[in-house]
N, C-alpha and C positions, 0 to 999 in steps of 0.2 A: 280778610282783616287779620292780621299779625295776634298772635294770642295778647304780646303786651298792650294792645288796642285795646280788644274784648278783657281785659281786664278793669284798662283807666275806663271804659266804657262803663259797667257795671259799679266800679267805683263810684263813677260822678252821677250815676243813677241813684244809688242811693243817698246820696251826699244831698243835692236835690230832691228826694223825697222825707228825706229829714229836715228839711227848714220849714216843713210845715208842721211837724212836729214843735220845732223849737218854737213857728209863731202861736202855735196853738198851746206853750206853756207860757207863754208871756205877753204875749195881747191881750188880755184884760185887766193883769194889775199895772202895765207900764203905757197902753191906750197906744193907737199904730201909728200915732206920731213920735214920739216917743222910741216906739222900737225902731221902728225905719231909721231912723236917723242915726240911733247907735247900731245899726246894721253898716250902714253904708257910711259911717265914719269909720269903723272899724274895720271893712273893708277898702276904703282908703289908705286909710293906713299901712295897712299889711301891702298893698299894692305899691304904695311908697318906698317904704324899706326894700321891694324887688327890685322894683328901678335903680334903686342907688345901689342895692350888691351885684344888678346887673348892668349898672352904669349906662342908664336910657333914660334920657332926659324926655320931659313931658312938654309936648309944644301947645300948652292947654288954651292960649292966646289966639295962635294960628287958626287951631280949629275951635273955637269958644262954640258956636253956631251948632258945628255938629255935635258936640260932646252934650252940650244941654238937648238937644232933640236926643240922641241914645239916651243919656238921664234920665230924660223924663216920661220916657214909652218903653224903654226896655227895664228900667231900674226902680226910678224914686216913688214916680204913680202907680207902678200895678202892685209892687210891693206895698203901698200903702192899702190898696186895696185889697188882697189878703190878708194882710193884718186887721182889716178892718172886719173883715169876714171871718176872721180867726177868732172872734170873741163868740162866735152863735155856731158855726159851722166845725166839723170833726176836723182831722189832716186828713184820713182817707176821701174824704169829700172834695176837700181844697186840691188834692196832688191830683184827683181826676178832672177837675176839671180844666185845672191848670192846662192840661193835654189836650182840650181844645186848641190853644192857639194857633195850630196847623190849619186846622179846620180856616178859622177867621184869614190867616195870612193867605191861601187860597183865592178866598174871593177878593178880600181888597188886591190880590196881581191881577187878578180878572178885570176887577174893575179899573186898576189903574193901567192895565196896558190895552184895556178895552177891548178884550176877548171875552168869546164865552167860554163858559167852564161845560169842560165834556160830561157825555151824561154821566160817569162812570161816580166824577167829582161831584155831581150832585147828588149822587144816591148817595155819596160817603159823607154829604152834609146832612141828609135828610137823616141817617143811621148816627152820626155825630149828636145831635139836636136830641133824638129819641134818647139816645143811650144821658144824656143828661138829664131829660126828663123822668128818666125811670130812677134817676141818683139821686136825686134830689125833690121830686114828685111829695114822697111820705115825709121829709124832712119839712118841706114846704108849709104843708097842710097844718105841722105838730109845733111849727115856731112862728105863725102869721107871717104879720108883715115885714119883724125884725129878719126870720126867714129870705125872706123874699130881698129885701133888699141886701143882702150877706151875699147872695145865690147871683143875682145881679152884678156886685160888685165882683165878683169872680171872675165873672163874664165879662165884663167890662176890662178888668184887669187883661184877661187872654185875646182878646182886640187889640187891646196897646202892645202885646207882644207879636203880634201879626202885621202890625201897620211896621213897628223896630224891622221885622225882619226883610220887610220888602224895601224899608228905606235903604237899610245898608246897601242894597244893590244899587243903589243911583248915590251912595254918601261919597263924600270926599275918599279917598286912598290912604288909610290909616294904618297902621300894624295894628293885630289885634290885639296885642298887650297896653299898645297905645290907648287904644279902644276901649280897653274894660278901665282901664286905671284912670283915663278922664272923664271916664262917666258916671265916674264914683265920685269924685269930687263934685262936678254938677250938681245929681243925687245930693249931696250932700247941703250945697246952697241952696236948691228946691226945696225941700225938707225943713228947713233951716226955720221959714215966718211962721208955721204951722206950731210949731213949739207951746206958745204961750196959750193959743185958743183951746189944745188938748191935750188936759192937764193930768198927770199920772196920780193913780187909783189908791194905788197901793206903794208901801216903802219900799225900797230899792234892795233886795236882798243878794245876798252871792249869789246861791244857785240862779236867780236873776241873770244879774250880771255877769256868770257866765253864758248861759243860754242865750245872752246877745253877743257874746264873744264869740263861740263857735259860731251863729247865726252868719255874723259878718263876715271873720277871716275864713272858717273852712267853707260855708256853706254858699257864700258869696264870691270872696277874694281866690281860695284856691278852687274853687269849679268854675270859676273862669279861665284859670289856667289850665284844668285838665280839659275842658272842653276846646279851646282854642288848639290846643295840643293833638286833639282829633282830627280837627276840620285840617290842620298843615298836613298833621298823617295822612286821614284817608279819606277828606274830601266831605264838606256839607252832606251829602247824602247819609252816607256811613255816619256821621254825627247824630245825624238826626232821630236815629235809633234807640235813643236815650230816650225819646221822647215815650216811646212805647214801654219801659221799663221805670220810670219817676212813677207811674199810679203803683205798682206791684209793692214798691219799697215804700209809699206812703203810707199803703194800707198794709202793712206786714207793720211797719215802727207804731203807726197809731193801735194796733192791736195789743205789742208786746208791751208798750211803755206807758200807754195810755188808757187800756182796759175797752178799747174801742171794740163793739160788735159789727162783725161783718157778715151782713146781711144779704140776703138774696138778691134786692135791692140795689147794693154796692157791689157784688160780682157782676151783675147781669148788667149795669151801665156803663164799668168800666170795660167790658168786654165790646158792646157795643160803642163806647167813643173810642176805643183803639182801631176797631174795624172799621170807622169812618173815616178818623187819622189816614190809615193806610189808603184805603178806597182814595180818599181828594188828594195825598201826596203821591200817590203812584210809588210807593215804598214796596219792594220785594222781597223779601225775605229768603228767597227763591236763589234771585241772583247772589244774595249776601254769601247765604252758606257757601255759594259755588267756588266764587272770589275766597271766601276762607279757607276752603280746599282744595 
């Protein structure tokens, strides 16, 4: 991998473990309906004005179909559910588990191409699963049920980004700028009825309003673009990479910014859902270096 890779790499690493920072400054006084929506209007947006200075037109009609299925499994719902989990739950918490969703996309290919998964991929769900329960175990016990259901919705959220990922492979033929830019507007009309039912806490402040700005445009609209940027470079595998460095930088930003303690706990789960990550992705680290040198 080219050093400018391993840089956007590391980039869009942190970039991605910083939106759970920003939900975990604004999910409680703006409620995750609320935020979601100026996330992913704002990342519309900014997606807008590239098209037009890159003069690519949105055929959002053509594919209406698919752009709401990516909206609503890669974008609108899981996003809402970290936000929703972002009122009980730390960012270091949220950015590790986020890191499941390798784990979940896994078994729904299993399932949906009706194979079985090798032992190897099982043990790295079985060490997946633990390494979540040792993250979230004490957190569990100390916030009941509101706990529990934050923990759940996490989970929930990194399934809908497993099911996105397998769909893409049987989706219509899209460019990926295509791609992120109409499934932010979807997001956007998804999001949309939820408004009235959950109603925002607290007044709307700047530092608010911007912490949904960068949310949507950098942390949304351009890590789309640096990641699409990957996958052209150096291929879905090599992208995938990121996945193992979003828990590092969530829990590094939740420390510096947010006085978060990092616990025995939170090393010894994220260590264990990265090594199951790998174990069920068959990801090397081995071969990466070599390729890099």
């Amino acid at each position: 991998m080219p050093v400018a890779s391993v840089l956007r790499l590391i980039l869009l690493a942190s970039i991605w473990g910083g939106s759970f920072l920003f939900m975990r400054l604004t999910a409680n006084s703006l409620g995750p309906a609320v935020l979601i929506e100026g996330r992913v209007l704002a990342a519309a947006l900014f997606l807008l004005l590239m098209s037009l200075y890159l003069g690519r037109k949105l055929q959002f009609i053509s594919y209406i179909k698919h752009f709401f299925i990516i909206g609503a499994f890669n974008s609108a719902f899981p996003f809402l559910m970290f936000a929703y989990a972002a009122q009980t739950l730390n960012a270091s918490t949220l950015a590790i588990i986020n890191s499941t969703a390798p784990l979940f996309g896994a078994v729904i290919a299993s399932l949906w191409q009706r194979e079985r998964l090798p032992l190897k991929a099982c043990l790295g769900l079985l060490v997946g699963m633990l390494g979540v329960s040792v993250l979230v175990g004490q957190q569990a016990m100390a916030l009941g049920e509101q706990g529990l259901l934050a923990i759940s919705a996490c989970l929930l959220a990194a399934l809908m980004y497993g099911f996105s990922a397998n769909y893409t492979k049987v989706a219509p033929v899209v460019a990926p700028f295509e791609n992120a830019h109409g499934s932010m507007w979807a997001s956007v009309i998804l999001v949309l009825p939820l408004l009235p039912f959950i109603p925002i806490r607290d007044p709307i402040t700047l530092p608010i309003s911007l912490s949904v700005l960068v949310l949507g445009v950098v942390c949304t609209g351009i890590a789309y673009l640096l990641y699409f940027k990957l996958v052209k470079d150096d291929g879905p595998a090599s992208a995938l990479s990121v996945t193992f460095l979003v828990p590092l930088f969530g829990i590094l930003w939740g420390r510096l910014f947010l006085g978060e303690a990092i616990g025995l706990n939170t090393l010894l789960g994220a260590i264990l859902v990265i090594t199951g990550t790998v174990l069920v992705t068959g990801f090397s680290f081995k071969k990466k270096l070599r390729k890099a040198y």
